[in-house]
C-alpha positions in Angstrom: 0.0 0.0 0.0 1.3 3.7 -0.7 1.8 5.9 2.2 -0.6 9.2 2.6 2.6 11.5 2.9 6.2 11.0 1.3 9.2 11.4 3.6 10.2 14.1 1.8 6.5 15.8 2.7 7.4 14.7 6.5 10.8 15.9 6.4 9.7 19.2 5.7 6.6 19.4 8.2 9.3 18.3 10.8 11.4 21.0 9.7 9.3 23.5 9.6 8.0 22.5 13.3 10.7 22.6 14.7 11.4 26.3 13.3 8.2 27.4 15.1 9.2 25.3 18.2 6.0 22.6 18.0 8.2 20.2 18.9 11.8 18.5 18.8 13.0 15.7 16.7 12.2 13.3 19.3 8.7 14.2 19.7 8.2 14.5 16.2 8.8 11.1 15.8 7.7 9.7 19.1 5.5 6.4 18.3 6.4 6.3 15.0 7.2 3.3 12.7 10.1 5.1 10.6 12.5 7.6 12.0 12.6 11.2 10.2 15.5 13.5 10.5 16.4 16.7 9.1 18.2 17.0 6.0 21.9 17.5 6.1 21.5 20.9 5.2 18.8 22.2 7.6 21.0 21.1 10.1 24.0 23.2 8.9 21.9 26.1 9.0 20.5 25.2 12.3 22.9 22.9 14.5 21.1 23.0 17.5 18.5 20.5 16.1 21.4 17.9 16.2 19.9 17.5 19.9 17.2 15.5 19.4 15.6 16.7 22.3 16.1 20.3 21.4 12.8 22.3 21.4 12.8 25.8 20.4 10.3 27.3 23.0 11.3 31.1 22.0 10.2 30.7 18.3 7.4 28.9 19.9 6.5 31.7 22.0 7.0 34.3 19.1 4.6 32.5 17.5 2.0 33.3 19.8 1.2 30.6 21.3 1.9 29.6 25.4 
């Protein structure tokens, strides 16, 4: 059967989560069957994703939300 949503597609609703701080990489993929990561280059721009448990509660809380 073909999956709903391509990594690719994850990949970038990961990504641009954890910009807005909804959640870390961890959480992202808590209770999940297939790990997804960051690319390579999101994480040269942004190195402090390479802590998996890295949330980023100031965007979070620039994006209005508590």
């Amino acid at each position: 059967m073909e999956p709903l949503i391509s990594k690719g597609e994850l990949r970038s609703i990961l990504e641009r989560g954890l910009l807005t701080g909804k959640w870390s990489v961890l959480q992202f993929n808590k209770g999940g069957p297939d790990v997804v990561l960051p690319s390579k280059e999101f994480l040269d721009q942004h190195p402090q994703f390479m802590d998996m448990q890295f949330r980023d509660l100031a965007a979070f809380k620039r994006e209005g939300h508590q």
